[in-house]
Phi, psi and omega in degrees: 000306161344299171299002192234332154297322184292330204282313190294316168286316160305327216250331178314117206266049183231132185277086167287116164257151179250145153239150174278213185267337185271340154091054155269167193243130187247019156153148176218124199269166183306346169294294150350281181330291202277352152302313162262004148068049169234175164266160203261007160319326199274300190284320195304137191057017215279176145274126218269029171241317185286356190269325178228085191291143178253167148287180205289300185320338182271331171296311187309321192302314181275002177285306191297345181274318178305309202295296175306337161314302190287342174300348214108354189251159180237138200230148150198184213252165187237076180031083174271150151247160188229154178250109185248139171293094205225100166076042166081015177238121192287139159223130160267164185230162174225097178261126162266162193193174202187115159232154193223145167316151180224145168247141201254184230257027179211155154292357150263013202256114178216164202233171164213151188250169177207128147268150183239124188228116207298128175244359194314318161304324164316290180290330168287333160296313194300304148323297163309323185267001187259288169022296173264332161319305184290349202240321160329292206303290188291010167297305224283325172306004188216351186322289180336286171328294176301303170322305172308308194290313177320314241252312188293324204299306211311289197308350172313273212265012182233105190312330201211155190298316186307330194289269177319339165299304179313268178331292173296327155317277161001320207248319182292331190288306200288329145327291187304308182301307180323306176340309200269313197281356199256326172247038154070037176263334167248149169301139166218057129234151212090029183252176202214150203305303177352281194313342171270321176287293169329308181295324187290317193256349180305347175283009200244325188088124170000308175308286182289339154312341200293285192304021192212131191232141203214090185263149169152128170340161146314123158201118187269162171201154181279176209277351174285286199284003167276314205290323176287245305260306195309305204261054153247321147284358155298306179323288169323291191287288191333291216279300179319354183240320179291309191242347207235215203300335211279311182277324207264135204271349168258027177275145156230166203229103191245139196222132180204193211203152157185142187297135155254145176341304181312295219131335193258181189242151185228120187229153185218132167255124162252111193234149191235126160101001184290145198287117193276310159332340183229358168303134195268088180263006194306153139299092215214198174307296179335296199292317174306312177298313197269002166234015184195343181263286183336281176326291195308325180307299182256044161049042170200236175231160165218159181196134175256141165178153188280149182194084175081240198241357157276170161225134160200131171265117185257155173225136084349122178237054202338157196282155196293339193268347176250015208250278201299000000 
């Protein structure tokens, strides 16, 4: 009978662990293992902070659940996340878990098991969809603001009313389209950072593409990161047509890229020539999306900053391959 329990914990397709009373780890079945993308050489006896070190404060909080756990009770945890080292690479994860108590072959001797479950896909769709709820909401608050602007660039540079009709349908259809591709109504795949940045900007029209120069490798990407990448370059050409190079006719807009060792990318939006009266530096959804929801998406960073009459925006752009 022993022999048909140990065969069930190995074979259990749920990633399962033992820790002792010292909160060493006295077996992990293969699942486990390959969740945490160690062998169990790595784990045996380990101290299980020293096998997966925290801050402190994040180690007292599971110190208090293992204990009250070994204490009797079955306890569990709700999409913590952990930053696990896996082939020499940090990937953070978000795990539920559920432990329960053990009793050894004595009365002093006691254990506790933890199942386990990666929920980390879950939460980063669930992060994507409020994302775009929130990026929705504020779109539709500047929807108006944007038109209006179009309609003055347009009424600029256009001789005749028919001529401006003309020229603004065109612009308002390519407005629908960004739209359409921001609440996941167009396919984005096979897109490429280029490709993306072109689509965000082709509703501004010739006159302003003329100022916006777009350098940078080959680099694909996948459809989670064209769709965060998308709505980081509306956001950027927004706040460039309300405050920045986009509405102001001597402003311009450089945009470039470069691959990092890692695999990933590091791209900088620069406008130049900005109006200092009117520029926007506040904190707001904008300022959140484009230094903490985005980045976060796409598993790296962002940083914004004012420098005279400039603006740059840096992005870190984690490889495409630990994203899919």
């Amino acid at each position: 009978m022993a022999y048909f329990f140990e065969d069930v914990f190995l074979r259990s397709p749920a990633p399962t662990m033992i820790l002792d009373s010292e909160l060493r780890f006295k077996a992990a079945n293969p699942a486990y293992l390959e969740m945490v993308g160690k062998g169990w050489d790595d784990l045996s006896d380990q101290y299980v902070f020293d096998a997966f070190p925290e801050a402190e404060d994040r180690v007292e909080s599971m110190k208090a659940i293992f204990e009250a756990t070994l204490a009797g009770e079955e306890t569990s945890i709700s999409e913590i996340p952990f930053r696990l080292s896996v082939d020499g690479t940090i990937k953070e994860q978000w795990w539920t878990a559920r432990h329960a108590p053990l009793q050894g072959q004595n009365e002093t001797e006691r254990f506790m098991i933890q199942f386990s479950e990666n929920v980390t896909d879950q939460v980063k769709l669930r992060e994507m969809r409020n994302a775009l709820m929130g990026e929705l909401q504020h779109r539709t608050g500047n929807l108006f603001s944007i038109v209006f602007a179009i309609a003055r660039q347009t009424g600029r540079v256009a001789a005749t009313v028919p001529e401006f009709l003309k020229a603004f349908e065109e612009r308002l259809n390519s407005l629908i389209q960004v739209n359409q591709q921001l609440a996941g109504g167009v396919s984005s795949h096979d897109e490429t950072i280029r490709s993306v940045f072109e689509h965000q900007l082709a509703v501004h029209g010739k006159e302003v593409l003329q100022r916006i120069s777009i350098e940078g490798p080959e680099y694909l990407l996948s459809m989670e990161q064209a769709q965060s990448l998308s709505m980081a370059a509306h956001e950027l050409a927004t706040n460039a047509l309300k405050y920045g190079a986009i509405g102001h006719g001597g402003g311009k807009i450089e945009i470039s890229w470069n691959e990092l060792p890692t695999g990933g990318c590091l791209l900088e939006w620069k406008e130049t020539g900005l109006p200092l009266q009117k520029r926007s530096d506040k904190s707001g959804y904008g300022t959140m999306l484009l230094t903490t929801i985005i980045p976060s998406q796409l598993g790296g960073s962002g940083v914004r900053e004012f420098i005279g009459n400039t603006f740059v925006y840096r992005l870190e752009i984690g490889p495409t391959s630990s994203l899919r």
